[in-house]
C-alpha positions as CSV (number, residue, x, y, z in Angstrom):
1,X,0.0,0.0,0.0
2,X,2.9,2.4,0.7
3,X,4.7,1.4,-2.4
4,X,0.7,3.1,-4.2
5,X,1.2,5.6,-2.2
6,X,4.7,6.5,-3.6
7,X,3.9,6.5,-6.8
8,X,0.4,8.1,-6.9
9,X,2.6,11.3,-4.9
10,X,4.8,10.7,-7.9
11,X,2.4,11.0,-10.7
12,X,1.2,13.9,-8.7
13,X,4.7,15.5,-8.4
14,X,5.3,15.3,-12.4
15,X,1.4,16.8,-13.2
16,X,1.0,20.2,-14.5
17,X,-2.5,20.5,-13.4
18,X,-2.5,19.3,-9.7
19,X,-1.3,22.0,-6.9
20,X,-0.2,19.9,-4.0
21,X,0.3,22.6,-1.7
22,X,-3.7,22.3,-0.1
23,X,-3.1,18.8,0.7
24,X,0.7,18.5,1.5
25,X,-0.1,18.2,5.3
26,X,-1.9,14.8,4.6
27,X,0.6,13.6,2.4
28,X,3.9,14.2,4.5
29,X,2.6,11.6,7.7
30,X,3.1,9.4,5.1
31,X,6.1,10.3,3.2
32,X,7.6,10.6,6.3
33,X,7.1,7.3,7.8
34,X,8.3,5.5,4.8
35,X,11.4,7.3,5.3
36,X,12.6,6.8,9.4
37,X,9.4,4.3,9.9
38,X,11.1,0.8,11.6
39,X,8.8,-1.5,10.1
40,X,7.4,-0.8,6.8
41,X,6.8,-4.4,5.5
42,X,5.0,-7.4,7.2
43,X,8.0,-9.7,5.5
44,X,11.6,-9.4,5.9
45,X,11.8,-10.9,2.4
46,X,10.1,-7.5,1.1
47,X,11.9,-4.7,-0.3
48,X,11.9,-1.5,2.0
49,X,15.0,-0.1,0.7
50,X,13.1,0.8,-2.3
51,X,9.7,2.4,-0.3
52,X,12.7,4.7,1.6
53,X,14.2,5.5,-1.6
54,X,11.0,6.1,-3.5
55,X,9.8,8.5,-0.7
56,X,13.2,10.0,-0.3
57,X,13.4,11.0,-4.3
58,X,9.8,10.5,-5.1
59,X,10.3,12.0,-8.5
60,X,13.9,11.9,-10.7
61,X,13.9,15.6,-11.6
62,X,12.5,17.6,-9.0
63,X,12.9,21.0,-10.8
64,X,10.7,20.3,-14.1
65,X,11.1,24.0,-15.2
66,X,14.5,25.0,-15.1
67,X,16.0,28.5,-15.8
68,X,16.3,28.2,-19.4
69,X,19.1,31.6,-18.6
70,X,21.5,29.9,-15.7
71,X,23.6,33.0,-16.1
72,X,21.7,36.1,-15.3
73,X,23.8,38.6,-16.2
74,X,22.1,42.2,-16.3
75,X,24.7,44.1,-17.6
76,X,25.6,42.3,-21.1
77,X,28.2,44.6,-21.8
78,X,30.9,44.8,-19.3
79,X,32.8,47.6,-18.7
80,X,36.3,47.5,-19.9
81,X,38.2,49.1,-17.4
82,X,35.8,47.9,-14.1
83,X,38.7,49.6,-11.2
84,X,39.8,52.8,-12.5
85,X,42.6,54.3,-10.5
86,X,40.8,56.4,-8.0
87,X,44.2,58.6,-7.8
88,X,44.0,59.6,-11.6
89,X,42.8,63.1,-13.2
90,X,39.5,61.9,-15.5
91,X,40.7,65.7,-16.9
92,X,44.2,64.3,-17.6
């Protein structure tokens, strides 16, 4: 059932039209306890490495809309001398 639950929060995570944010406090109980909780399975044969990691990184890019721009750079043009010599006549 927690294993669902993983990957209906993932499918929820990668949508464009669902806003988690009213329901985040019922889903994080959850989330949480599939990360420190002691016993997740009823077998010892079952995986629960895999629920921890799946609730750890529930989804592989968590950013889906990166800066398209990762250098913001407002002034495009630089200035070629940036540390004039205070000392110097600009009348010289």
């Amino acid at each position: 059932m927690l294993c669902g639950l993983m990957r209906l929060l993932q499918a929820m995570l990668t949508s464009l039209s669902v806003d988690l944010e009213p329901s985040l406090h019922q889903l994080m109980p959850a989330v949480l306890t599939c990360v420190v909780g002691k016993r997740l399975c009823s077998s010892p044969l079952e995986d629960h490495w895999r629920l921890r990691h799946q609730a750890i990184h529930p989804t592989p890019n968590p950013n889906p809309n990166p800066d398209p721009d990762p250098d913001p750079d407002p002034d495009p043009d630089p200035d070629p001398d940036p540390d004039p010599d205070p000392n110097s006549d600009p009348d010289y």
